[in-house]
C-alpha positions in Angstrom: 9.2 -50.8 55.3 8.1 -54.4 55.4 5.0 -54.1 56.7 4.0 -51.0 54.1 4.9 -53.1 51.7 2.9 -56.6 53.4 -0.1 -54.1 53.8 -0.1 -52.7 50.3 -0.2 -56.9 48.8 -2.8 -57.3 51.2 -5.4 -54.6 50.1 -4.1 -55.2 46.7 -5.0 -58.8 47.2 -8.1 -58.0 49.3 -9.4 -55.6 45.8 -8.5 -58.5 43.7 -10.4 -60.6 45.5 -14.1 -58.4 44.8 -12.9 -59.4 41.3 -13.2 -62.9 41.5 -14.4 -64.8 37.8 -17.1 -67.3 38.5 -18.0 -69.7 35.8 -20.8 -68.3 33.8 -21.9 -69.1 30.2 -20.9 -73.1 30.6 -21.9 -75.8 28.9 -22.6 -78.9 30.9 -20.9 -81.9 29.6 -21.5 -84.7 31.9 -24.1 -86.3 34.1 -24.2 -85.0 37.8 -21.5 -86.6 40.0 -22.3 -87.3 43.8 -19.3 -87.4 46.7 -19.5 -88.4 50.2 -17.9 -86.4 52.7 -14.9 -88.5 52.6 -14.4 -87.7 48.7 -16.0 -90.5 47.5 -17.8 -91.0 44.6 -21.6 -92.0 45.9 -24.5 -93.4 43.0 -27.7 -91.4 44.7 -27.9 -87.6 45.9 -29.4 -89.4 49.3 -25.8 -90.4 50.2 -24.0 -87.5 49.3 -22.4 -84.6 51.1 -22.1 -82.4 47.7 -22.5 -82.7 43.7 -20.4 -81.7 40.9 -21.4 -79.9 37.5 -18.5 -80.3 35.1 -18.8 -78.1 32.1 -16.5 -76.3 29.4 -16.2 -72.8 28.7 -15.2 -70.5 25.5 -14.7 -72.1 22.4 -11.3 -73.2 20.4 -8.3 -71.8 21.9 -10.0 -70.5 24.3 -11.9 -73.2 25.6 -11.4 -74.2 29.3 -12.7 -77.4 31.8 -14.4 -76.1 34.4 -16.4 -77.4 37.0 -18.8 -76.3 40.0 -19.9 -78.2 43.5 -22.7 -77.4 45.0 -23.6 -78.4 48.6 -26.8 -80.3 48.8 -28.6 -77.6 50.1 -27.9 -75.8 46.5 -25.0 -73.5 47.8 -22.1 -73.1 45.4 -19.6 -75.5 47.2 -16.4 -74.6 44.4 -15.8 -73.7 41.0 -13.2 -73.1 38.9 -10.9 -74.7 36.0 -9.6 -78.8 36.1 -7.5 -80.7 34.2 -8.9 -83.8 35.4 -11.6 -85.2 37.3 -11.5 -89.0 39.4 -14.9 -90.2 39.3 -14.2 -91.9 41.9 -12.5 -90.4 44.1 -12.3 -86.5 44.5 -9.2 -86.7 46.5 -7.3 -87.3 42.9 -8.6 -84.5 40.9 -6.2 -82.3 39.5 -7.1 -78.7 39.8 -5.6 -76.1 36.8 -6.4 -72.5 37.0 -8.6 -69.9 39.4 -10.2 -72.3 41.8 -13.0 -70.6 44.9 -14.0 -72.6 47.7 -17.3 -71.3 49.8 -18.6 -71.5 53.1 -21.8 -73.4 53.4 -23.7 -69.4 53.8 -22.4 -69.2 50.5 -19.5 -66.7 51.6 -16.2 -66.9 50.0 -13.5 -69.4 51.5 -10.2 -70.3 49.8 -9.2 -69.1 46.7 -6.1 -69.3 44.4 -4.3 -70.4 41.3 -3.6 -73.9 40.2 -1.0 -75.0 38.0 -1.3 -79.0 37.1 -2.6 -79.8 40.4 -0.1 -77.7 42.5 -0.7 -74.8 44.0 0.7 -71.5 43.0 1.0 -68.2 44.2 -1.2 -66.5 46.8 -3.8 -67.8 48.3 -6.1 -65.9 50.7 -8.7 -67.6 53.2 -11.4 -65.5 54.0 -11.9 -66.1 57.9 -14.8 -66.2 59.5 -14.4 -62.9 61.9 -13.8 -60.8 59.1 -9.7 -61.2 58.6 -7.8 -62.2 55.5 -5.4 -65.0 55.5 -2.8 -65.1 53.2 -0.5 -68.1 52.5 2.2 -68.0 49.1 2.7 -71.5 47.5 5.4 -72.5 45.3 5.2 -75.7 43.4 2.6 -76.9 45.8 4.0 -76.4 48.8 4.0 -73.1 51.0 7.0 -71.2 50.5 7.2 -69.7 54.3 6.3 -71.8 57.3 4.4 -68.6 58.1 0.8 -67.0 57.0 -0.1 -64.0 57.5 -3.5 -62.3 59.2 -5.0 -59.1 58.5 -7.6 -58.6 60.7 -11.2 -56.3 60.3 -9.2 -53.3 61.9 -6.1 -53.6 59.6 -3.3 -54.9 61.6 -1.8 -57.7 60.8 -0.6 -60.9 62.3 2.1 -63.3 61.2 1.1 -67.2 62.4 3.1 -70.1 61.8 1.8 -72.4 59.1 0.7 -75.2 61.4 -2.5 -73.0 63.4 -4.2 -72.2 59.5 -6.6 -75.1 59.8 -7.8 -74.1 63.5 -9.0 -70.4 61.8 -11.4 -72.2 59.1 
């Protein structure tokens, strides 16, 4: 009965994720901003791994900070919402809302919800062979120390937390 009802979240989530928003109709605000690799905030585009595009979206109440990074190359990089941006150092940006990270081909990576900074919810990681990972957070933090894998030819895997970064 568990895994019907793991495999049912997982197409649901797999759906969901052809339904992806991507920021369209913005309004840039600011000046481009260049990082280094290591997150750091760099003055010319010869010395930096990636740029960011901050803009705002909707109007009033509806109105939303969002923001897009592009690998040099032009690829989207990210985008999604923020409540704050460092300047200087990218490691201290707080993320709010729908946020999608991309592969340098320009294939989907990471993506998930953001409340304040903190992760929240499910997040899936689109793997590179095909399969889905899926991790829930709560508050920031995973709430298993467990992910599950559902590979190309539907069955699925459950990893401990600790091998996700080898599957990137």
């Amino acid at each position: 009965m568990k895994r019907i009802i793991l495999l049912s979240v997982m197409c649901m989530l797999t759906i969901a994720s052809f339904g992806r928003k991507h920021v369209e109709n913005a309004t840039v605000v600011a000046d481009t901003i260049y990082y280094a690799e290591n997150m750091m905030n760099v003055k010319s585009a010869d010395q930096a791994s990636y740029y960011r595009l901050l803009m705002t979206t909707g109007q009033g109440l509806t109105k939303e900070d969002v923001f897009q990074d592009f690998y040099m190359n032009g690829n989207l990089k990210a985008e999604g919402g923020y409540s704050f941006i460092d300047l200087g150092n990218d490691k201290n940006t707080v993320f709010n809302g729908e946020v999608t990270t991309y592969y340098p081909n320009g294939k989907e990576k990471w993506h998930g919800n953001y409340v304040n900074g903190k992760r929240q919810g499910y997040f899936t990681l689109q793997l590179r062979d095909g399969g889905v990972a899926v991790v829930q957070f709560k508050d920031g933090k995973s709430a298993h120390d467990y992910f599950t894998v559902t590979k190309k030819d539907g069955t699925i895997e459950k990893h401990h937390l600790s091998e996700i970064r080898a599957l990137m």
